[in-house]
N, C-alpha and C positions, 0 to 999 in steps of 0.2 A: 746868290742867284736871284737875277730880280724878276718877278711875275709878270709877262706882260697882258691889260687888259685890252682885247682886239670884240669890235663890233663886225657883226654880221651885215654884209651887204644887205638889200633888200630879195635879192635874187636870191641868195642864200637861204631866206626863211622859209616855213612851209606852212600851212594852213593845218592847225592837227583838232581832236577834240571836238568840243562844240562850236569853234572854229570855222572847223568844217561843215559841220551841221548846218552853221547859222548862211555861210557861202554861199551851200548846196541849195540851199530853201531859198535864199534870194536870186539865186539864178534860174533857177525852176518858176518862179515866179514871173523873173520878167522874159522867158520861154513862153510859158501860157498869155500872156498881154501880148506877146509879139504874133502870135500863133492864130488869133483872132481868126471864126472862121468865115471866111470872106467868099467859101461856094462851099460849104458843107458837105456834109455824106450823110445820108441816110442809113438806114440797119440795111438797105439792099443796096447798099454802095452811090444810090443816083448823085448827082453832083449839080447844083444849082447853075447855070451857066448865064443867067438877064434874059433868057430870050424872052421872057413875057412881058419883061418893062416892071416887073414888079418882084421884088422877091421879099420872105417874110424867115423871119428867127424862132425857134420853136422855144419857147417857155416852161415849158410840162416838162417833167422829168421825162417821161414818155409820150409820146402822142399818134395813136391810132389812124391810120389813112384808108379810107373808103370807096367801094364802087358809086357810093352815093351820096348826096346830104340828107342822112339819116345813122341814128346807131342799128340799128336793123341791116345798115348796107354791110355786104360783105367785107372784111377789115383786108389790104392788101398789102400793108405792111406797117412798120413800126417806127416811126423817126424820135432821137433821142434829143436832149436840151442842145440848145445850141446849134442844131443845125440848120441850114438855109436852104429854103425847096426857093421853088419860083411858084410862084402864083397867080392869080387875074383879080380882078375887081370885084369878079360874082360872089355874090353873101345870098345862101339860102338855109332858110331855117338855123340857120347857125355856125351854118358850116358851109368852107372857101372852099370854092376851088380850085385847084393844084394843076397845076399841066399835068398832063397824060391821062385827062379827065378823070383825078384822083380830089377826095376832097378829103378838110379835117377840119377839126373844130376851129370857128375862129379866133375866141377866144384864148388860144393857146400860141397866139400866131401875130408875130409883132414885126411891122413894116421896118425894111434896113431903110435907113434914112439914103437920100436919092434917088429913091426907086417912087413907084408910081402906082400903090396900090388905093 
């Protein structure tokens, strides 16, 4: 009886092990790069849409939004890294201005290239 030695198509094989690990990781990976956030969402859902000619990317892991340019202003809500508000030109005391007459630090607040801050 003679043994025969038969290769596995390529369809045939399957990703098992760290295999998969190493797969899952790289396509998770180029998910997030593809994913880029190109109109953001704030902690209260807002979504950045250009209308101000400018929009800017939050840097801070967290970053606090105000009735005013001041820490004293009442905080209105929370935006997380990464996301994209729309903003104006105006720089006081430290702190941008935000559409919806929302300001935050500016410092924390880095211009998407194209836009017009």
């Amino acid at each position: 009886m003679a043994n025969k030695i038969t290769l596995k198509s390529a369809a045939q094989h399957s990703v098992k092990g760290w295999g998969a690990v190493l797969t899952g990781g790289i396509l998770l990976a180029v998910l997030a790069l593809v994913d880029l956030p190109a109109g953001g969402t704030s902690a209260a859902g807002a979504t950045a849409d250009g209308s101000t000619g400018c929009q800017l990317q939050v840097t801070a892991a967290e970053l606090r939004v105000r009735s005013g340019p001041s820490v004293e202003a009442d905080p209105l809500e929370t935006l997380t890294q990464g996301t994209v508000v729309d903003g104006t030109t105006e720089v006081t005391d430290g702190f941008r201005k935000l559409e919806g007459d929302r300001w935050a630090a500016n410092e924390f607040l880095v211009p998407i290239a194209g836009t017009s801050c």
